[in-house]
N, C-alpha and C positions, 0 to 999 in steps of 0.2 A: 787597845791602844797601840801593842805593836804591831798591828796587821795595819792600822794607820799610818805610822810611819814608817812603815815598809812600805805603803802603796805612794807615799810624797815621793821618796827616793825612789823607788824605780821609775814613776813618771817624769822627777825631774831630769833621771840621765835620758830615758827613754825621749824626751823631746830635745835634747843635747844632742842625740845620736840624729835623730832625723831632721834636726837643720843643719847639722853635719853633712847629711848626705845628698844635700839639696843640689848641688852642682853637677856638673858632665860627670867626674869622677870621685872615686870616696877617698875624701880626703880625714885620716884617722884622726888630725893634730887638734886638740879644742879650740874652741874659738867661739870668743862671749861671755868665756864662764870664769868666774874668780870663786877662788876660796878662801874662809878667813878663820882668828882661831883668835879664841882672848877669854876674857873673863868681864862678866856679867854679873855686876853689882846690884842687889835689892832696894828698889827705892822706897820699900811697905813694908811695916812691919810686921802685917799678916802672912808676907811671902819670908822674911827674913826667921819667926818663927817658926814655918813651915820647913824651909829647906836649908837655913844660914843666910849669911848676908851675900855670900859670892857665891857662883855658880859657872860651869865649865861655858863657853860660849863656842858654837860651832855654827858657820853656816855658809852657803851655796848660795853664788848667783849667774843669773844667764840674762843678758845684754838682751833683749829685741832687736832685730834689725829693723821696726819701723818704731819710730817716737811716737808718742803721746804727744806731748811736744815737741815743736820743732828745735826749741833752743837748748835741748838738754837729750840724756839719755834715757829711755826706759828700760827697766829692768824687774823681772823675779828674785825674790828674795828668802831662799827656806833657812830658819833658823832654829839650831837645836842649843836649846840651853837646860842644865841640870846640874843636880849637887854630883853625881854618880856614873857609872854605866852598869851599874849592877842590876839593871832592869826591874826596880821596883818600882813604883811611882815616885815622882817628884820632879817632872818635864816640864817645859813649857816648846811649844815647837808653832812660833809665828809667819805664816806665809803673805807674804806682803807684793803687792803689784807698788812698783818703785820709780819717781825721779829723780836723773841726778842735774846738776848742774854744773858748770865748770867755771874759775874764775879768772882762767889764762887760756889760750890758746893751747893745741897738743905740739907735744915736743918739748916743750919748759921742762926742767927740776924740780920738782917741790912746787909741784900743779893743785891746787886746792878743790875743794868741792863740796855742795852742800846737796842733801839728799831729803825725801819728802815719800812715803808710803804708806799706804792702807790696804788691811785684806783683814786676814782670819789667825786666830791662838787657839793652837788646839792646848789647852792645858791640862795637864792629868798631874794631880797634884791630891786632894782627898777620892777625887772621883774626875773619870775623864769629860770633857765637854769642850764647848768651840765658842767665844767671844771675838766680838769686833776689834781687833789690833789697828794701833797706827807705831809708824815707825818713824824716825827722824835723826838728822845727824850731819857730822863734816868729817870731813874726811882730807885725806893728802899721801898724790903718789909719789912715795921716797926714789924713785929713779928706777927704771930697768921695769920692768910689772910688778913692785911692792907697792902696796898702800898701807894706810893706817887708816882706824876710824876711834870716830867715837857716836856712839848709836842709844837714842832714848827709844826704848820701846816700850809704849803706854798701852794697853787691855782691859777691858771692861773687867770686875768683880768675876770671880766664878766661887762657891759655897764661900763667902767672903774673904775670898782672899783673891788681894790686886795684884798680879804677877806685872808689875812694872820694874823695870832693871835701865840701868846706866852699864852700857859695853865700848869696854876697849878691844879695840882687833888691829891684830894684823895678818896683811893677807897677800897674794898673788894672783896675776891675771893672765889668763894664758888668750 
């Protein structure tokens, strides 16, 4: 399981780095990518007896420069949630293909947005394995690149236990 998410994270900088470098010259500064940090509440009581009811929420995203849609933004979504970092079992790590939508124009204060994705939960919890995740939520940028969110991430059963969580973040966009 850690050679998995060792191999998420280096792919995710690793494609960071090369649409970075897409231009005449190499420009180091990110661009696309936000980071966010909060806590990840249990919506199951099969995950709450497994790991507690909150869990650490971390996770990375990288903007697309082409949309899915055209009225909103696409983006990648890896997210690491856990009781611990003491590398025992008890993750859930959801990678989600993501849209957002905005409900003001940019340049506003206290810009809102709603967001919509599906992909894959690697969950390593009794035993490691991979269920269908969906992800959803709203969100709002506090001014300057801060936002907040608040994010339902729902996953198929894995040895019966629903790793669905309610997350509050907060994060930065560079």
């Amino acid at each position: 399981m850690k050679m998995i998410k060792a191999a998420a994270a280096i792919a995710a900088i690793g494609a960071c780095a090369v649409a970075s470098a897409q231009g005449d010259r190499l420009d180091t500064t990110p661009s696309g990518i936000s980071v966010r940090a909060g806590i990840a509440i249990s919506m199951d009581s099969s995950l709450t007896n497994s790991l507690g009811s909150s869990l650490i929420g971390l996770g990375i995203e990288y903007r697309f420069s082409t949309n899915l849609i055209k009225s909103g933004e696409t983006y990648l979504a890896i997210d690491y949630m856990t009781k611990n970092f003491g590398g025992a079992r008890g993750s859930i790590l959801p990678i989600t293909v993501n849209q957002r939508w905005f409900s003001t124009k940019p340049g506003r204060t206290l810009r809102t947005y709603g967001f919509l994705g599906l992909g894959v939960a690697i969950v390593d919890i009794i035993d490691s394995g991979t269920t269908l995740c969906f992800r959803g939520g709203f969100g709002m940028e506090l001014g300057g690149s801060t936002f907040a969110e608040i994010a339902l991430t729902v996953a198929e059963a894995r040895n019966g236990i629903k790793p669905n969580t309610v997350g509050i973040y907060f994060g930065y966009r560079f």
